[in-house]
N, CA, C and O of each residue as an XYZ file, in Angstrom:
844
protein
N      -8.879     48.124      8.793
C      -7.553     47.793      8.280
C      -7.687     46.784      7.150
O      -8.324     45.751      7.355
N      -6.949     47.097      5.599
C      -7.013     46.357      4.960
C      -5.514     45.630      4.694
O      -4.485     46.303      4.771
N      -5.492     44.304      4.397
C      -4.071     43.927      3.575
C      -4.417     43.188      2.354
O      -4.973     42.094      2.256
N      -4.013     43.939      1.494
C      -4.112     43.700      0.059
C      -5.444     44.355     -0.190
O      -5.838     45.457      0.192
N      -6.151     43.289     -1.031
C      -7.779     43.678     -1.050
C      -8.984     42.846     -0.535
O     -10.133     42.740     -0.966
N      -8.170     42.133      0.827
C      -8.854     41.365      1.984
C      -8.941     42.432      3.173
O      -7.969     43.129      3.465
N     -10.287     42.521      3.904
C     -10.243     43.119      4.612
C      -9.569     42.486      6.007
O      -9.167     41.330      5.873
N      -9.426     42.974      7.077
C      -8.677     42.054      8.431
C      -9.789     41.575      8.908
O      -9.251     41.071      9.893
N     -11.188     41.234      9.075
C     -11.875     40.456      9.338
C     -12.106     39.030      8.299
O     -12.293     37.841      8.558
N     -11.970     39.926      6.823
C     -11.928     38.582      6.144
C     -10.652     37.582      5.760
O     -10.604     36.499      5.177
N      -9.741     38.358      6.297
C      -7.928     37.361      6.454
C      -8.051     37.097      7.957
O      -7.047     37.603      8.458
N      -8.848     36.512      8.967
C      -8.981     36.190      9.589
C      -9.636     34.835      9.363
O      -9.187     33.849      9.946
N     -10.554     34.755      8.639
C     -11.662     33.755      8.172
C     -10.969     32.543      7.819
O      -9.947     32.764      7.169
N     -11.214     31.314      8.050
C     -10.414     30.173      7.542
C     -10.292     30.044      5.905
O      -9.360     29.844      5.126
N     -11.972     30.300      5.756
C     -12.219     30.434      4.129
C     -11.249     31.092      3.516
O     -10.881     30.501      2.501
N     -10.448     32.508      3.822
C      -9.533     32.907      2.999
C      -8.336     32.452      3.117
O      -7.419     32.937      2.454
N      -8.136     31.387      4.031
C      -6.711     30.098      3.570
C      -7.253     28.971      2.465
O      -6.543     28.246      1.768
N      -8.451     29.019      2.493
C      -9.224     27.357      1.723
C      -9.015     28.491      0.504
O      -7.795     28.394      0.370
N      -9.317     29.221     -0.197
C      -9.376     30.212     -0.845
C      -8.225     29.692     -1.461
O      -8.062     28.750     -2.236
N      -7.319     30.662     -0.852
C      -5.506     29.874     -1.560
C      -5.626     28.583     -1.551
O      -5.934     28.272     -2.701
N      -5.548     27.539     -0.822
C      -5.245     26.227     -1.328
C      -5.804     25.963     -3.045
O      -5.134     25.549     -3.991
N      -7.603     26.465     -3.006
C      -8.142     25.926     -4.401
C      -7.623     27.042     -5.232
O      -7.104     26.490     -6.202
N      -7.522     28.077     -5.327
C      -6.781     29.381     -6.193
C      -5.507     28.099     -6.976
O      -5.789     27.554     -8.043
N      -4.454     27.861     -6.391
C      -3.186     27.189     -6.092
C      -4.083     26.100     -7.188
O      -4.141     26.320     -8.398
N      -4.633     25.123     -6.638
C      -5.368     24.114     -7.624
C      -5.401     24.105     -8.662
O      -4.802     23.341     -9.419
N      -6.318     25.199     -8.992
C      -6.873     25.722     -9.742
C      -6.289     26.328    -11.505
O      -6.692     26.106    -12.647
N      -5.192     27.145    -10.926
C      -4.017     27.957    -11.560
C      -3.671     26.430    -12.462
O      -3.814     26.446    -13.685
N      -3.214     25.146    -11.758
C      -2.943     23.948    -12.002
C      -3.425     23.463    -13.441
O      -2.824     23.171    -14.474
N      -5.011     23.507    -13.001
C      -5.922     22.320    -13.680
C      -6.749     23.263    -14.679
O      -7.760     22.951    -15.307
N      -6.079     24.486    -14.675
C      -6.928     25.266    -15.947
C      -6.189     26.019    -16.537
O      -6.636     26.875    -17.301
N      -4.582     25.818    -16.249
C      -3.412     27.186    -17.085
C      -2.633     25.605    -17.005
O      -2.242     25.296    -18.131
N      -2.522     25.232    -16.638
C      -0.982     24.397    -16.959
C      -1.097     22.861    -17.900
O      -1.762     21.897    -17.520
N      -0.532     22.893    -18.800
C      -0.323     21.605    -19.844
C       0.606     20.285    -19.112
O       0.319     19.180    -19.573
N       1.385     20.298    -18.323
C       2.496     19.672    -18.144
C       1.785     18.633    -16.678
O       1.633     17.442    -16.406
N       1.543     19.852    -16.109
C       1.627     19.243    -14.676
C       0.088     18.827    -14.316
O      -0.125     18.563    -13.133
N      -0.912     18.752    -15.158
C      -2.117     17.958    -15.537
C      -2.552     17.367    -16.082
O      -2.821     17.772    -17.213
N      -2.864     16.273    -15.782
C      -3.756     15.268    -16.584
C      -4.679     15.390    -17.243
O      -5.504     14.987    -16.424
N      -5.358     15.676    -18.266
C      -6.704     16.186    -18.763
C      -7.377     15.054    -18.730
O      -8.514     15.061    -18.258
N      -6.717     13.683    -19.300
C      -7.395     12.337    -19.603
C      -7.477     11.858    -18.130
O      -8.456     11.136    -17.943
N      -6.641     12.088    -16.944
C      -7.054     11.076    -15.743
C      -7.881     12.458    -14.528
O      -8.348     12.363    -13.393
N      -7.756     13.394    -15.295
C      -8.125     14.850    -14.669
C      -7.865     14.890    -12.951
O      -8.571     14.860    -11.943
N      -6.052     14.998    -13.357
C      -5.622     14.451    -11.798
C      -4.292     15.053    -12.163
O      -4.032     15.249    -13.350
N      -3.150     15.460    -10.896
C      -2.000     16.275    -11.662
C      -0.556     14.597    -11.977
O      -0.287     13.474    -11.548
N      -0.205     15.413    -12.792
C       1.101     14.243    -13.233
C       2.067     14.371    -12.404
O       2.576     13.273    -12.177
N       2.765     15.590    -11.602
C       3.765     15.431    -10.603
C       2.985     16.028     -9.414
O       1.864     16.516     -9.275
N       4.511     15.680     -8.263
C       4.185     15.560     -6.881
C       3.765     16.955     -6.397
O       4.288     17.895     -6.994
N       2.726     17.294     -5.206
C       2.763     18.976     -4.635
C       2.921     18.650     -3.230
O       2.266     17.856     -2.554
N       4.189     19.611     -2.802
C       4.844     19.368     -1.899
C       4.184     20.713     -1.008
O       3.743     21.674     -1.640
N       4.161     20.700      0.242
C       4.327     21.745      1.453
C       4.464     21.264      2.492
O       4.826     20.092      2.594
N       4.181     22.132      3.677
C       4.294     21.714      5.166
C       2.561     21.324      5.161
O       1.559     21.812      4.637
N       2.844     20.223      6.012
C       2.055     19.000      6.434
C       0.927     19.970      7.394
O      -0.257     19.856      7.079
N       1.259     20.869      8.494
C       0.485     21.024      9.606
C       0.122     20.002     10.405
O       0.623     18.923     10.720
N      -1.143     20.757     10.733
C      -2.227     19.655     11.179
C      -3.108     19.218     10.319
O      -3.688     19.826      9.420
N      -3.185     17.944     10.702
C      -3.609     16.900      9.928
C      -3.780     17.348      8.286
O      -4.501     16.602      7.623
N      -3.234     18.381      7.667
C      -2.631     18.505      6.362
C      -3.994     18.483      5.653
O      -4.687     17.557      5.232
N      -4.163     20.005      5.667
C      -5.812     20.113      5.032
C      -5.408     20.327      3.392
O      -6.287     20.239      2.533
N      -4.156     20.583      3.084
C      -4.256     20.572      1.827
C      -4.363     19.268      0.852
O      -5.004     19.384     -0.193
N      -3.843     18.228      1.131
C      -3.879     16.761      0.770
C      -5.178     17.044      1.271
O      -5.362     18.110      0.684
N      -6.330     16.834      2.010
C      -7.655     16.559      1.912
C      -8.161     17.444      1.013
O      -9.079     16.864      0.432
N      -8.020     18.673      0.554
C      -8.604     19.195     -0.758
C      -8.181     18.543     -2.104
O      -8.819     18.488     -3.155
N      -7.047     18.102     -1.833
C      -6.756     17.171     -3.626
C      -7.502     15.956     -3.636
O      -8.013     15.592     -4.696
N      -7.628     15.303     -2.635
C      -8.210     14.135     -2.556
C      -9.987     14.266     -2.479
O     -10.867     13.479     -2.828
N     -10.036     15.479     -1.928
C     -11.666     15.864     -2.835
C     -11.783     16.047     -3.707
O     -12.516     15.267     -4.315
N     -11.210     17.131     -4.426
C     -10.167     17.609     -5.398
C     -10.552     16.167     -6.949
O     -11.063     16.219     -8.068
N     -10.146     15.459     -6.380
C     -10.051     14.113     -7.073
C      -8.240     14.265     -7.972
O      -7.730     13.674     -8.924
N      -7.780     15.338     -7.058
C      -6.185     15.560     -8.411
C      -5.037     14.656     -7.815
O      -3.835     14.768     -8.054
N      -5.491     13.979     -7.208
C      -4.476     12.712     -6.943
C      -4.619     11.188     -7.526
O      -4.078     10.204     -7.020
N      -5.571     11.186     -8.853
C      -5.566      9.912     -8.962
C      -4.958      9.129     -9.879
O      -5.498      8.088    -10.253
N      -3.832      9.508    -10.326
C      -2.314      8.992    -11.145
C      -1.549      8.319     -9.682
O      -1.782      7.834     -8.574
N      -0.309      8.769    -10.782
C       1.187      8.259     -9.758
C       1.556      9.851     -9.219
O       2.757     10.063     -9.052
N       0.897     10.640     -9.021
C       1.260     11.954     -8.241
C       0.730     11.953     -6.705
O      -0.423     11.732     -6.336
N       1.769     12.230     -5.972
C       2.028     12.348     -4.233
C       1.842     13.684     -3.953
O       2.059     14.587     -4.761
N       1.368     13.855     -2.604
C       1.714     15.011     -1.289
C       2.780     14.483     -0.785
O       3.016     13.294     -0.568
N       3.530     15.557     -0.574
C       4.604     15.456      0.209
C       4.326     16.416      1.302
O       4.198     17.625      1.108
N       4.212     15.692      2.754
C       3.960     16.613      3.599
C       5.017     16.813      4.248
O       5.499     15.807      4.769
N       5.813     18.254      4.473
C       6.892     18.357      5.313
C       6.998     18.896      6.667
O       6.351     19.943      6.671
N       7.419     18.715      7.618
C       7.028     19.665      8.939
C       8.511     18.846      9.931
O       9.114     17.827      9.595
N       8.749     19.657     11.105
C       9.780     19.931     11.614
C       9.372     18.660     12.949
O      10.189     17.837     13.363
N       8.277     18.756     13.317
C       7.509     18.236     14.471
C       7.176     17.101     14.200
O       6.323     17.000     13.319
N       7.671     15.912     14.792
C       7.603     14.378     14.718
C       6.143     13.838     15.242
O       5.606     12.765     14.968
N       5.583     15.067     16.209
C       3.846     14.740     16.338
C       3.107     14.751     15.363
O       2.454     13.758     15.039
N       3.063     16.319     14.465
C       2.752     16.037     13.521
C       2.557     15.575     12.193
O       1.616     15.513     11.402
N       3.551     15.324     12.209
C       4.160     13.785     11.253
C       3.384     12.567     11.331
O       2.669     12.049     10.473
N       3.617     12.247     12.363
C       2.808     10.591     12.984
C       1.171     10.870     12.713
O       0.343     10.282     12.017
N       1.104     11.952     13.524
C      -0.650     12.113     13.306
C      -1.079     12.403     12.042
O      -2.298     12.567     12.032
N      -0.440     12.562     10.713
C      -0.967     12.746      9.403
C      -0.761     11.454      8.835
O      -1.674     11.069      8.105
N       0.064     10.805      8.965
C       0.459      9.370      9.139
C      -0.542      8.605      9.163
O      -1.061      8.093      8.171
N      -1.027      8.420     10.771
C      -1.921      8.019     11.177
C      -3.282      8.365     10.868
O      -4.156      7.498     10.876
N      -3.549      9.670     10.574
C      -4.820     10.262     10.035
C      -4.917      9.494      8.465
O      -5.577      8.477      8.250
N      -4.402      9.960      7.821
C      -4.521      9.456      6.249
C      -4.448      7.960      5.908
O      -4.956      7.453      4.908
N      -3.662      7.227      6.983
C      -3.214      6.083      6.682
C      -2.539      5.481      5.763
O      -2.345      6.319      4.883
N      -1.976      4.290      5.415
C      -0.976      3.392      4.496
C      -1.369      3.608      3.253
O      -0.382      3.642      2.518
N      -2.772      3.838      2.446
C      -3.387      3.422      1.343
C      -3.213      4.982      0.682
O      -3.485      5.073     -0.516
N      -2.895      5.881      1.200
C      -3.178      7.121      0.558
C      -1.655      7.391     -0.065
O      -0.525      6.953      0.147
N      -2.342      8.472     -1.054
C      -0.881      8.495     -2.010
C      -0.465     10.072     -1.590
O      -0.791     11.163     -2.057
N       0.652      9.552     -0.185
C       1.298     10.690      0.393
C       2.672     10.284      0.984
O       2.859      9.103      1.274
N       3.538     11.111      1.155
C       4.835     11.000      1.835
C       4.707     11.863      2.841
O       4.042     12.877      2.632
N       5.326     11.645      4.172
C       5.173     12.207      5.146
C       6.896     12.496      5.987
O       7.238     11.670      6.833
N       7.702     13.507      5.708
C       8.813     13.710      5.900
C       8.952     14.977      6.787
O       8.592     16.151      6.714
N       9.852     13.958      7.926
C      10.206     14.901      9.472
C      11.636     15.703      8.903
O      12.646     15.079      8.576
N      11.558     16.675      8.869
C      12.672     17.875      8.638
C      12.315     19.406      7.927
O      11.205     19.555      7.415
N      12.948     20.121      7.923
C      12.442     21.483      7.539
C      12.576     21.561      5.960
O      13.420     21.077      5.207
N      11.337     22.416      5.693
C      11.144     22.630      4.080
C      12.763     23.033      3.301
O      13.020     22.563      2.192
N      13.609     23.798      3.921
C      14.603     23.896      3.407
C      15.596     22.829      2.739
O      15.912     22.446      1.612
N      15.892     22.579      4.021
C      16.417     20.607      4.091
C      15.867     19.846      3.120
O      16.495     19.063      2.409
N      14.959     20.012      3.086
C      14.067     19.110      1.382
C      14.354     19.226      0.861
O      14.741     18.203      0.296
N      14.679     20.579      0.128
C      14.490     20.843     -1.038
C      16.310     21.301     -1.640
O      16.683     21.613     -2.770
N      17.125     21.160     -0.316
C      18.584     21.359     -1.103
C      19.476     20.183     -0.696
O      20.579     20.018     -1.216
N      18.954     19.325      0.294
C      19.893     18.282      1.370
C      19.703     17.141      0.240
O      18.642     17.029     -0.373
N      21.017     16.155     -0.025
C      20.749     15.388     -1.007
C      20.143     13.956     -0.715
O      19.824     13.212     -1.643
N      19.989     13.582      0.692
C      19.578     13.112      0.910
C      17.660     12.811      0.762
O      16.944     11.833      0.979
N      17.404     14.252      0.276
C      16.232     14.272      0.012
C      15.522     14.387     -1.245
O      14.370     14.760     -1.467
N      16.652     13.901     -2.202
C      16.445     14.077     -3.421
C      15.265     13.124     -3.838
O      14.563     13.633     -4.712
N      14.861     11.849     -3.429
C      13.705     10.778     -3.626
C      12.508     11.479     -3.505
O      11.440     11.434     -4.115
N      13.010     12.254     -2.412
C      11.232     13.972     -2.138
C      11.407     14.914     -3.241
O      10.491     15.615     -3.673
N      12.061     14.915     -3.485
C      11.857     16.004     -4.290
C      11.630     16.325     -5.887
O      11.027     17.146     -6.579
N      12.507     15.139     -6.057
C      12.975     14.868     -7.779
C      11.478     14.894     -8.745
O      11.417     15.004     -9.969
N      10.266     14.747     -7.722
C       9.023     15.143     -9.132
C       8.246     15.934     -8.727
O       7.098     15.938     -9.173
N       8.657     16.833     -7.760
C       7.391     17.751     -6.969
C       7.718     18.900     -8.573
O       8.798     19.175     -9.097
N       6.294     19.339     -8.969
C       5.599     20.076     -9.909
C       4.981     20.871     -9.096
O       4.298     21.380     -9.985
N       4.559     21.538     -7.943
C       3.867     21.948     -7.745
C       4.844     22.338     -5.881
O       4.992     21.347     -5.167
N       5.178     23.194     -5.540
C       5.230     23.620     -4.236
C       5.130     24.532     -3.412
O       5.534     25.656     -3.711
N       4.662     24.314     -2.383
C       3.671     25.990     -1.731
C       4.762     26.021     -0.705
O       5.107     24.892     -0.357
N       5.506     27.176     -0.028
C       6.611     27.434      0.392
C       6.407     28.476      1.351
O       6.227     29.631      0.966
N       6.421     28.055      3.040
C       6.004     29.065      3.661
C       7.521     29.742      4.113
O       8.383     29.085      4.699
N       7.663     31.078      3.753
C       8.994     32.015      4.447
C       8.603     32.654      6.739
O       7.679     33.112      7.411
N       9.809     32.284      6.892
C       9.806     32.718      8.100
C      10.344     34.188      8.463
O      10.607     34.732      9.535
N      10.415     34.732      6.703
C      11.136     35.952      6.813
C       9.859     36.921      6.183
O       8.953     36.433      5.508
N       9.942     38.211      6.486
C       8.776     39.102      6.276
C       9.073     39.951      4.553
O      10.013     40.033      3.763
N       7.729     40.424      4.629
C       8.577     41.106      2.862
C       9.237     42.603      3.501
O      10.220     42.829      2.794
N       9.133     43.466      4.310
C       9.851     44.423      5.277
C      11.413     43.535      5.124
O      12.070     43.863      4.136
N      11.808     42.839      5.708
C      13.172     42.498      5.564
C      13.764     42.222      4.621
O      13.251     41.683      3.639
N      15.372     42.638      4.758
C      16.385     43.278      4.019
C      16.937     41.583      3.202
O      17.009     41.486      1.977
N      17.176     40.737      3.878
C      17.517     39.454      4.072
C      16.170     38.372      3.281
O      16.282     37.148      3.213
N      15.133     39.040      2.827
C      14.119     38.218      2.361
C      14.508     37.473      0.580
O      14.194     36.335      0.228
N      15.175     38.412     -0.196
C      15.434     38.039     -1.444
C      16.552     37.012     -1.343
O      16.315     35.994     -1.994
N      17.987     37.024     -0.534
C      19.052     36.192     -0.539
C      18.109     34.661      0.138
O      18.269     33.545     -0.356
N      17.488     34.842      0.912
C      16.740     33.701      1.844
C      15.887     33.103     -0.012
O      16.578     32.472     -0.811
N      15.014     33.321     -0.198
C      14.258     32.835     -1.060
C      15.044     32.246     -2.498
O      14.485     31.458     -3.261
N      16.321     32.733     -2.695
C      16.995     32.065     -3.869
C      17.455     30.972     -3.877
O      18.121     30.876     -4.908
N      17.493     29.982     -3.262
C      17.264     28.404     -3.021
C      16.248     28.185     -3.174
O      15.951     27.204     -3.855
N      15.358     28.924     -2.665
C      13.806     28.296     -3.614
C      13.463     28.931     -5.307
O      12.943     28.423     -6.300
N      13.877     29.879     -5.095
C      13.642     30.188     -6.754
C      14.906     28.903     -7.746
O      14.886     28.578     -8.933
N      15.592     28.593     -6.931
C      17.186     27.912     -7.610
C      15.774     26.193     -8.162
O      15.241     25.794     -9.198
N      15.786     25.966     -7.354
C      14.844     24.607     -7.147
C      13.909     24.849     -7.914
O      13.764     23.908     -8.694
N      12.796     26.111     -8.170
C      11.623     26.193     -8.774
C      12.549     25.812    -10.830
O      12.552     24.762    -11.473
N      13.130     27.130    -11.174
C      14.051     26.689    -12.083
C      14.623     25.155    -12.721
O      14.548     24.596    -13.816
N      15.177     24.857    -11.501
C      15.456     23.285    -12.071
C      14.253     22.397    -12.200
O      14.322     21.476    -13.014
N      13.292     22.542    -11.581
C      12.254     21.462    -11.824
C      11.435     22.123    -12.860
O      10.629     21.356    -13.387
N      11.421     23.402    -13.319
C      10.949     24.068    -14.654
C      11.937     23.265    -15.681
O      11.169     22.879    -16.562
N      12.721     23.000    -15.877
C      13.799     22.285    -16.823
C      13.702     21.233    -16.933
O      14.045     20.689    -17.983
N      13.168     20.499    -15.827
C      12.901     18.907    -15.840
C      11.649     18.475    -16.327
O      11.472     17.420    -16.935
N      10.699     19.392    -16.022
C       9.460     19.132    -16.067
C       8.191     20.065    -17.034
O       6.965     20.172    -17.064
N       9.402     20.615    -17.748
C       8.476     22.151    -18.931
C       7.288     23.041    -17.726
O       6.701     24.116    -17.856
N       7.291     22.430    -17.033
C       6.299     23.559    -15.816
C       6.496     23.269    -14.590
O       6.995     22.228    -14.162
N       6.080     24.251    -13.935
C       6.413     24.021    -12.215
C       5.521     25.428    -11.789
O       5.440     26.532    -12.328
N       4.974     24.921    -10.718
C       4.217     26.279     -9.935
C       5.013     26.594     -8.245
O       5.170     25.763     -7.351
N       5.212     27.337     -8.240
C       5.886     28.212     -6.890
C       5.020     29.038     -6.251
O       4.920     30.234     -6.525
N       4.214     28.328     -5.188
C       3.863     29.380     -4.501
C       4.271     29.913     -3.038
O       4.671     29.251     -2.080
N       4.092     31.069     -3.122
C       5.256     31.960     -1.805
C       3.771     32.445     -0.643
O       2.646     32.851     -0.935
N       4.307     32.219      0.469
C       3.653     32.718      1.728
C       4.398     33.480      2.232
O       5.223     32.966      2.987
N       4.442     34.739      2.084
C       5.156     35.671      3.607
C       4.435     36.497      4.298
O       3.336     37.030      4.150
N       5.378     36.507      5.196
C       4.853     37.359      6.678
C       4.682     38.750      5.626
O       5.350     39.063      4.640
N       3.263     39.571      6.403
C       3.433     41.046      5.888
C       2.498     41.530      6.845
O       1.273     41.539      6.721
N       3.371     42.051      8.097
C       2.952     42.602      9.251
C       2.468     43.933      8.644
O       3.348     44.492      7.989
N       1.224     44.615      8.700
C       1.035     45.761      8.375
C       1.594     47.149      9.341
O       1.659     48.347      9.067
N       1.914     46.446     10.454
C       2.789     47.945     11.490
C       4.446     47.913     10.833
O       5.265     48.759     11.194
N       4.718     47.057     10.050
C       6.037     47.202      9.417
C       6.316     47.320      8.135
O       7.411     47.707      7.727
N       4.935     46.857      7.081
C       5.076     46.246      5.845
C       4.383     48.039      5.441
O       3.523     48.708      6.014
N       5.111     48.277      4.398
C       4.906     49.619      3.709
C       4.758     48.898      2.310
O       5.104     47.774      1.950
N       3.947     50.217      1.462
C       4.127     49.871      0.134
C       5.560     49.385     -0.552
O       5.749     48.340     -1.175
N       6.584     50.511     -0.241
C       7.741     50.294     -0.714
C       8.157     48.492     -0.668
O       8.394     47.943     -1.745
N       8.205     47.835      0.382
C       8.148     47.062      0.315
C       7.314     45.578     -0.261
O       7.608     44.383     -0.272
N       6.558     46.102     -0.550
C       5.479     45.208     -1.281
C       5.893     45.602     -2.756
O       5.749     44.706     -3.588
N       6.413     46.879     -3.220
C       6.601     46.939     -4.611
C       8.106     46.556     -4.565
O       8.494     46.500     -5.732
N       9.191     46.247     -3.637
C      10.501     45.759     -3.590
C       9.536     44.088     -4.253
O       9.190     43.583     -5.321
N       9.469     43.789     -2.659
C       9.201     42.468     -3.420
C       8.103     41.788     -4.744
O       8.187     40.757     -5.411
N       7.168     42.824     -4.724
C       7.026     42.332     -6.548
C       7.809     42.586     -7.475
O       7.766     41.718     -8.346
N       8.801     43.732     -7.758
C       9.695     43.989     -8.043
C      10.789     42.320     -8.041
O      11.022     41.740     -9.102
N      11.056     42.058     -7.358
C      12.054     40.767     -6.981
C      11.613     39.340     -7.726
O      12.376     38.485     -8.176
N       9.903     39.337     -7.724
C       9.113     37.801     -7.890
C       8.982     38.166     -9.416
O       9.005     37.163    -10.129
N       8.830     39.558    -10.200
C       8.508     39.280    -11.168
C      10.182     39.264    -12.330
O      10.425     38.539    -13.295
N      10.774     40.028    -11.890
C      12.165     39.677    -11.833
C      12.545     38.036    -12.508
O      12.912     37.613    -13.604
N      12.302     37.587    -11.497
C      12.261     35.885    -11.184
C      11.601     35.398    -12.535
O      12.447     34.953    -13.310
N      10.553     35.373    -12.922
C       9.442     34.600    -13.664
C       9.331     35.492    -15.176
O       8.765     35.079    -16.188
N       9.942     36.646    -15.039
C      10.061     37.038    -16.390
C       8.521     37.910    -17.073
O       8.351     38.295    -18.230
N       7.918     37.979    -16.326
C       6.021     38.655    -16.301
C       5.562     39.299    -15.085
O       5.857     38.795    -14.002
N       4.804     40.464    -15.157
C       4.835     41.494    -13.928
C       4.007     40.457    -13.092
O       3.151     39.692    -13.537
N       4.578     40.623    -11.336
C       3.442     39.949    -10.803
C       3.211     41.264     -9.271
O       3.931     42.064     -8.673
N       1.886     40.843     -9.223
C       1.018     41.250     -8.160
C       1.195     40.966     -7.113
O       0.862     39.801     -6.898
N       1.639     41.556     -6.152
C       1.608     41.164     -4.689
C       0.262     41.776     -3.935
O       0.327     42.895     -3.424
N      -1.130     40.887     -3.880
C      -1.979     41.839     -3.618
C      -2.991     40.526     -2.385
O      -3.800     40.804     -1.499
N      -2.579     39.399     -2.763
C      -3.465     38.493     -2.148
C      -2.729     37.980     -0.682
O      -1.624     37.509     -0.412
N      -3.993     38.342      0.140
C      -3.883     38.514      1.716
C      -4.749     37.275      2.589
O      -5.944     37.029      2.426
N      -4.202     36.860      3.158
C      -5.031     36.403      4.537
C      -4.083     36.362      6.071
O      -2.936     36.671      6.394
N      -5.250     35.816      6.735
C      -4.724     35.724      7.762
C      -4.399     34.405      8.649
O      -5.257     33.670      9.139
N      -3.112     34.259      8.754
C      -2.399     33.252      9.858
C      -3.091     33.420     11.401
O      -3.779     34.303     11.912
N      -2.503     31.998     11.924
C      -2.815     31.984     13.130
C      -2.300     33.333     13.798
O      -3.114     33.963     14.473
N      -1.151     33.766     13.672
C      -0.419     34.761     14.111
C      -0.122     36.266     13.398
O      -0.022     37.395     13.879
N      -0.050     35.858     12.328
C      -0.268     37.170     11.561
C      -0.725     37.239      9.710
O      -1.199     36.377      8.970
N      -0.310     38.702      9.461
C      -0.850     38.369      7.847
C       0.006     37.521      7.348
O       1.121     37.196      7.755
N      -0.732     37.107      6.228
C       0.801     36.438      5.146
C       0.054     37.204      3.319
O      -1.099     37.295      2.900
N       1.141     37.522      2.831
C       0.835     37.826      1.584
C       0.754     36.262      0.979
O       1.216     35.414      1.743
N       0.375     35.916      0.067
C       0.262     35.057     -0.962
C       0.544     34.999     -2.709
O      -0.168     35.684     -3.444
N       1.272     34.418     -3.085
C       1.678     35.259     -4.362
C       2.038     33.672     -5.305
O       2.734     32.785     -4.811
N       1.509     33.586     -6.486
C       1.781     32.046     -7.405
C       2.467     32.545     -8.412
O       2.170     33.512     -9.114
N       3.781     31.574     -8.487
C       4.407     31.974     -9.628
C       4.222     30.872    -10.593
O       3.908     29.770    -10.144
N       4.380     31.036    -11.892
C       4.249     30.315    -12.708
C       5.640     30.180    -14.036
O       6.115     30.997    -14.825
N       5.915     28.735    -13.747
C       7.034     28.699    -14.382
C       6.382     28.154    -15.972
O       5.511     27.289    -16.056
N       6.931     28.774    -17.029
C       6.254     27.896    -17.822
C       5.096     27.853    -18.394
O       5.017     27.073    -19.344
N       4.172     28.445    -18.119
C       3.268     28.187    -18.621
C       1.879     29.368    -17.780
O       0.707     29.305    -18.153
């Protein structure tokens, strides 16, 4: 069984999540003018996602070395354990925010405007599949947000995680939703990059605002 052009043993592999995180990086620190530093070779705004456990993506920037300006992680997650324990893992000195509420809530609640107002960079996991009917109306608060911080900031990167169960996910649907993302960004895009979740596939897909 393949999804995309990962096989299901190799979207199983952790490596093909570390894969996306530096892909995501990467796209950053070798296509984008705005949202990189060339002189501190570190990014100029914030990259926001869900935190997890202990938030392996903040430990790749900070290997990375792309945190060494005034640019933050913003780690978001629903679960007040894992909150504290990234908290506590990273400690006081590191240049991160650590915020208990759902990625949604971030990114439209105005109360969360202090999180949000310089994120350049955000990886966005959907709880909705690309098979569902309801996936394009769900994601236009995040395309609404990617937009405005393209306006604020001459660039912004959007990257999308969805579910793509292969006993449900048909082509049709994979060409709906590239159909939909490239729509969005104005340049054909590929829905082709696969791994595997704890629980199931997720497609992977970077949009690029800008640049």
């Amino acid at each position: 069984m393949t999804y995309g052009d990962y096989t299901y043993e190799a979207c199983r592999k952790p490596e093909a999540k570390q894969a996306t995180r530096l892909r995501a990086l990467d796209l950053v620190r070798e296509h984008s003018c705005n949202l990189w530093s060339p002189s501190k070779g570190g990014l100029r705004y914030d990259w926001m996602e869900l935190a997890g456990h202990r938030a392996p993506m903040l430990s790749t920037l900070l290997r990375e070395g792309a945190l060494n300006g005034t640019a933050r992680f913003i780690g978001v997650d629903t679960d007040e354990a894992t909150i504290e324990d990234c908290r506590s893992h990273y400690g006081p000195e590191t240049p991160a925010v650590w915020v208990q509420d759902s990625m949604r809530s971030v990114l439209t609640a105005k109360r969360n405007l202090p999180h949000r107002e310089n994120v350049g960079v955000l990886v966005y996991d959907s709880h909705d599949a690309i098979h569902d009917s309801r996936l394009p109306a769900r994601l236009q608060p995040i395309f609404k947000f990617a937009g405005q911080q393209r306006e604020r900031l001459g660039e912004f990167l959007l990257v999308l995680n969805v579910t793509a169960d292969n006993r449900y996910t048909k082509q049709v649907h994979r060409d709906r939703y590239s159909r939909l993302l490239s729509g969005e960004v104005g340049y054909e895009v590929v829905v082709d990059q696969s791994y595997r979740s704890k629980v199931t596939p997720m497609v992977w897909t970077a949009l690029r605002y800008g640049f």
